[in-house]
N, C-alpha and C positions, 0 to 999 in steps of 0.2 A: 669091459668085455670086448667090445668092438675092436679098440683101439689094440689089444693083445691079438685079436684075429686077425687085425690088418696088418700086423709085424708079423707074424709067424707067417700069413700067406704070402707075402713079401719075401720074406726069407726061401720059402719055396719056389715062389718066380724066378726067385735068381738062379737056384740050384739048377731049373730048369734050362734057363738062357743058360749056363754053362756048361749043362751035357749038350746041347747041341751045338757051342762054340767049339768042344772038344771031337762033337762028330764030325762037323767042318773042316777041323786041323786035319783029321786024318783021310781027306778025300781034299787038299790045298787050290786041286787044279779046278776043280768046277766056282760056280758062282754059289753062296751061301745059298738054301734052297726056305727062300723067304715065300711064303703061303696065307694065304687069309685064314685056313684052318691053324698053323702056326699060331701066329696071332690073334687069334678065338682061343685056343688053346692056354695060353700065359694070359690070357686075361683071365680067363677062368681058376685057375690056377692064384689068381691074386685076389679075383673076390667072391672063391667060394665062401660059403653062408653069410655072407655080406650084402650080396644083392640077387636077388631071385634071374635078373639077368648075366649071371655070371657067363663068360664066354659067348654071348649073342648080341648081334649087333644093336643100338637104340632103337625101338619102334616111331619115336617122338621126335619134333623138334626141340632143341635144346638151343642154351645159351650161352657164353662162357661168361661169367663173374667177371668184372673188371676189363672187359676186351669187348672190342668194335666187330669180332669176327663173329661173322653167323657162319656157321658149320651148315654144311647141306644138308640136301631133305633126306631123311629116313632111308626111300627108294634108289636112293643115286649111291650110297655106304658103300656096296659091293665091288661096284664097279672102280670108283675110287680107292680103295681096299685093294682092289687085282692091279690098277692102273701104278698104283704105288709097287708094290713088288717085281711088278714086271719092268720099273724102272730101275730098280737095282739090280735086277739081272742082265739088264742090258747094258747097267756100266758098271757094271762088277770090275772090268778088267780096264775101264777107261780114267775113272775119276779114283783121287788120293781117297783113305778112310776115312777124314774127318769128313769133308763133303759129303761121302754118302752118309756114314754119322749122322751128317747134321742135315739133308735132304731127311733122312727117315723118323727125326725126330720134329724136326717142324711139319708134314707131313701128315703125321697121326693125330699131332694138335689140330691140323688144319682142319680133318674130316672128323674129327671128334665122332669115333664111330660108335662109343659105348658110352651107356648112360650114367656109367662112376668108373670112374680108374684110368681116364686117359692116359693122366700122366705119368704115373706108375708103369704102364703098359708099353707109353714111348719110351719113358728113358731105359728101360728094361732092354728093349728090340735095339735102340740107339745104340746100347754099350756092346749091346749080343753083335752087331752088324762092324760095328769098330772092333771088337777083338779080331772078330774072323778074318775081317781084311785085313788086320794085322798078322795073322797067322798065330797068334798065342794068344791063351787066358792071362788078363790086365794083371798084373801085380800088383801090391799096394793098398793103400789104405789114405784115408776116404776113396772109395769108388767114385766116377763119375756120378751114377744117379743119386748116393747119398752126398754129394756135395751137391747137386742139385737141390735136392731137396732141404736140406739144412739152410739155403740160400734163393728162394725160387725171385728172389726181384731180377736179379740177371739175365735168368731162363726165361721171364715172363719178357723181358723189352726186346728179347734176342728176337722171340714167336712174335712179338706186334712188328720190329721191323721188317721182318720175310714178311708178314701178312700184306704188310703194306706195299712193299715191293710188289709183289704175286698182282695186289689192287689193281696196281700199275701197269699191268701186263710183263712182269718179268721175273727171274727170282733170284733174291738177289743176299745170300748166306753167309757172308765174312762175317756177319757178328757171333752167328751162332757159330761157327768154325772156329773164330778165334778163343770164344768161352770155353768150348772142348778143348782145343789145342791147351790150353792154360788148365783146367782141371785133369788132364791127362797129366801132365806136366806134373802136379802136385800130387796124382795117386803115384806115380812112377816112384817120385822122391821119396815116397813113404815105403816103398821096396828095397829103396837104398841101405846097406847097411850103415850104421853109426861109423864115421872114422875111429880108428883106435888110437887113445891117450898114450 
């Protein structure tokens, strides 16, 4: 039962991310208008009756399964939350799509703001943040976030290297860049028509 609620709300999230990549297309000259209420919004949207937290930030400290990163405290969410959008507004117009892609989707991991559905919620806003700057809904088949997910050992070393970068005092993204660049690459191909015999 779960597992049918979390494909169908899934299915919903995306439908979501894609009416606002098509309200983006048709206003090209501004920067995407990325909000913490946006994203409260599509998380809830992916795990209503799934988690009583659906759309509200984690009250708790948390851990991530398999990673060295501790995600901030509880109180700090918000501000890291704003600090994140107010970065892709301010390089909406400076940096290529995968970069910011790939800033917003390491990003969400980083602050791990919700208590179930990170990931769901980043690759969701990742691929929403990559159409718009590309100016069109993705074509193709596998999507970005269901190749992600069909595959997450990729996605998970891409998120430990930026972590570890970031550790470092810097941020440092070619891997996660080049893993979109390559799954874009292969939704694209899946738009392609078949050569004709």
């Amino acid at each position: 039962m779960k597992a049918r609620r979390e494909a169908e709300n899934g299915i919903r999230q995306f439908r979501s991310a894609l009416d606002i990549i098509q309200a983006h297309i048709a206003k090209p000259d501004r920067p995407l208008l990325l909000t913490p209420t946006l994203i409260k919004g599509l998380h809830k949207v992916a795990l209503d009756g799934i988690n009583i937290q659906a759309g509200s930030y984690r009250n708790e400290h948390v851990t991530i399964q398999g990673s060295q990163h501790i995600p901030p405290r509880p109180a700090d969410i918000p501000d890291f939350v704003l600090g994140m959008c107010d970065h892709i507004d301010e390089y909406w117009h400076g940096i290529d799509a995968t970069e910011l892609a790939a800033y917003v989707l390491w990003r969400i991991n980083w602050i791990h703001p919700f208590a179930d559905g990170n990931g769901r919620t980043a690759r969701t806003i990742c691929y929403m943040v990559l159409s718009a700057k590309l100016g069109y809904v993705l074509p193709g088949s596998p999507t970005i976030p269901e190749q992600i997910a069909a595959d997450k050992q990729p996605y998970y070393k891409v998120l430990e290297e930026a972590d570890d970068s970031w550790k470092r005092g810097f941020l440092a993204l070619s891997g996660m860049e080049s893993m979109l660049e390559a799954m874009l690459e292969r939704q694209l191909r899946g738009a392609a028509p078949a050569a004709a015999n």
